[in-house]
C-alpha positions in Angstrom: 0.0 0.0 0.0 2.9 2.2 0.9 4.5 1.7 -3.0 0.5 2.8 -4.3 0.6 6.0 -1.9 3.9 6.9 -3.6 3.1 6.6 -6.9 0.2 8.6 -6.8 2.1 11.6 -5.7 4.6 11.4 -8.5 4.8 13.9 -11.0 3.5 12.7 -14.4 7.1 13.0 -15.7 8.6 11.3 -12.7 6.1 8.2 -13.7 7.1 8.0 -17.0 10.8 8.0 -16.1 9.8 5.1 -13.9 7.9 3.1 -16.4 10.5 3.2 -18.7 13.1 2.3 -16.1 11.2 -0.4 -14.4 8.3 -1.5 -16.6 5.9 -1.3 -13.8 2.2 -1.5 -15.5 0.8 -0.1 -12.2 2.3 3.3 -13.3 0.9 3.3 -16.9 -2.6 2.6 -14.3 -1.7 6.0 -12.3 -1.7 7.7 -15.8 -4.7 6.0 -16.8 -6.8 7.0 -13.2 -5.1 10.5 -13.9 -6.6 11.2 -17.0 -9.1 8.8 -18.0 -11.9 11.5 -17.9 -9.9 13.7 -20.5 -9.4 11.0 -22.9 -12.8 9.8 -22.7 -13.8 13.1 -23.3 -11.8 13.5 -26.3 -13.2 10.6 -27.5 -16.7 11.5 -27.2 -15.9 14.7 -29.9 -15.0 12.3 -32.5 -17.5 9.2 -31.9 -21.2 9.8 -31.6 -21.6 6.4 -29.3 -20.5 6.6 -26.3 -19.2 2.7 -25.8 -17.5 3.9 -29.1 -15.4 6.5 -27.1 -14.7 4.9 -24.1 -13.3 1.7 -26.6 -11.1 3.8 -28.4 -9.9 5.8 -25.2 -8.9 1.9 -23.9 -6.9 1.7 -27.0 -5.1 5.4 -26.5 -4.5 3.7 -22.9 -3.4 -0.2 -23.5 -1.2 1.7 -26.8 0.4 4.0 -24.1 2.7 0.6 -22.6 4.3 0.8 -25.8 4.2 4.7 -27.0 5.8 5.3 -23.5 8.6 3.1 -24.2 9.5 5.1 -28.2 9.0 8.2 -27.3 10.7 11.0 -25.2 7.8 12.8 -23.4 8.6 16.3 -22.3 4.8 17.4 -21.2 2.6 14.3 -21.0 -0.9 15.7 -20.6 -0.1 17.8 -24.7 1.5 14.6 -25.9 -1.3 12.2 -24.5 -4.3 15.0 -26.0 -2.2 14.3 -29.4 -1.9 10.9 -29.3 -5.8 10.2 -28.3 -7.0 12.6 -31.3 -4.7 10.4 -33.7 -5.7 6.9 -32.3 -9.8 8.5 -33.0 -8.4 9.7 -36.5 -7.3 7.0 -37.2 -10.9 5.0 -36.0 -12.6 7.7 -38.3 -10.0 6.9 -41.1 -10.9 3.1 -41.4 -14.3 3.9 -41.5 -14.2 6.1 -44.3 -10.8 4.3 -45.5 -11.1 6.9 -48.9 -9.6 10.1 -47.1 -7.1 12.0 -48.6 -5.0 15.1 -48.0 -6.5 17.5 -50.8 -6.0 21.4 -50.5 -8.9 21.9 -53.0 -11.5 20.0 -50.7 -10.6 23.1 -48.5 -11.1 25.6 -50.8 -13.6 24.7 -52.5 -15.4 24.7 -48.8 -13.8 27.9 -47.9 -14.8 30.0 -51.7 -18.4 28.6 -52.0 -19.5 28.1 -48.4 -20.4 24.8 -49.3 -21.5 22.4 -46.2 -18.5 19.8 -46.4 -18.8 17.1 -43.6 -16.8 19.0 -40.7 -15.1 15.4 -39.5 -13.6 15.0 -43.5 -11.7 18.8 -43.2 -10.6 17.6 -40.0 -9.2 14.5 -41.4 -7.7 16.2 -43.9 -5.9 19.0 -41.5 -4.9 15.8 -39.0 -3.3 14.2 -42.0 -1.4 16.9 -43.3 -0.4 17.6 -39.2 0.4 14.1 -39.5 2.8 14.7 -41.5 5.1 17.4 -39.5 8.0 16.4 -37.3 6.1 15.7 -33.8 7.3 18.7 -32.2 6.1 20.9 -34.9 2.7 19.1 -34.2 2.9 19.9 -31.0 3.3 23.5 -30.9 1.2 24.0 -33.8 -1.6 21.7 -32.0 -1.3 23.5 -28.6 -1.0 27.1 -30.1 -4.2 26.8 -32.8 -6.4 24.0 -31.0 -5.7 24.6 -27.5 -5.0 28.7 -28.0 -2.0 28.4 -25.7 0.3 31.4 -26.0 4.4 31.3 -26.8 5.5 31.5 -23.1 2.4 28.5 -22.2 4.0 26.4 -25.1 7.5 26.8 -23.2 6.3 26.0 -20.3 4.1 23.0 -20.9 6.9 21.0 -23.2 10.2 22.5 -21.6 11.0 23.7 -24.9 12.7 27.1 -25.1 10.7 29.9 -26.3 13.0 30.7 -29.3 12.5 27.0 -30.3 8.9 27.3 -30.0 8.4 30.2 -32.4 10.6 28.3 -34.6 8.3 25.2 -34.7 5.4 27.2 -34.9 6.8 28.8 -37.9 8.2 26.1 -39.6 5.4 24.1 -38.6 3.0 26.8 -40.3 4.6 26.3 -43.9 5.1 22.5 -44.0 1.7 22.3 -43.0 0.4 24.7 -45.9 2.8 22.7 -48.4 1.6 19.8 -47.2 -1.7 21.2 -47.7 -1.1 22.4 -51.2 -0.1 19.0 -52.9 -2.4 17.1 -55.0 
């Protein structure tokens, strides 16, 4: 009981340092009672059922043993947002396996006002996102989706603030090249 009292006042960071030093699945289950709500709750913005959400927030959770172990987490609670809108992409993508990245699907919505199906421009923005170096995703995710300012960015990933701009820049024009191909 001691070991449980401990873990649950470890910093987010301090458990994943742990996980990936001892493989202990209890503290991938202080993550999941940490934040369960918030993923579920993502979820629910992307499937209409809810037994639909809280499956595909078990898969963002059972994926995180692994995810944990690749990547180098700097702010968990940004980095687990972006991998739970990915893993319900991804859902929406195999249900609709015939999206595709096109710029003119955007324009076309943008110039006639047309009413495109909100979920396939947001497959198509994910997708080119997708494409960006992860911390380019990030800040770019954070600063447009989340409105977070420069200085909040810094903060919440322990990037510098100089880097930040930079990744929000360059992230900017990839993300309209990426936007712009055919």
């Amino acid at each position: 009981m001691i070991i449980g009292k401990r873990i649950s006042k470890l910093t987010d960071e301090e458990l994943i340092s742990r996980y990936r030093n001892r493989k202990e699945n209890k503290v991938v289950g202080e993550l999941f009672n940490r934040y369960a709500l918030l993923v579920v709750a993502i979820c629910r913005k992307y499937h209409s059922d809810d037994a639909e959400a809280e499956d595909a927030a078990m898969v963002v959770f059972e994926s995180l043993f692994q995810l944990l172990l690749k990547h180098d987490v700097a702010a968990f609670k940004p980095w687990l947002m972006t991998v739970t809108r990915n893993q319900c992409l991804m859902a929406l993508r195999k249900q609709k396996p015939n999206v595709h990245v096109n710029a003119d699907a955007v324009d076309i919505a943008e110039d006639q006002n047309t009413d495109v199906d909100k979920e396939h421009l947001l497959s198509l923005l994910e997708s080119a996102l997708d494409a960006l170096k992860p911390e380019q995703q990030l800040c770019l995710r954070l600063f447009y989706l989340e409105q977070k300012g420069y200085s909040e960015i810094a903060e919440n990933t322990g990037m510098a603030l100089k880097t930040v701009k930079s990744h929000l820049q360059n992230g900017k024009r990839n993300l309209l090249n990426t936007m712009k191909q055919p």
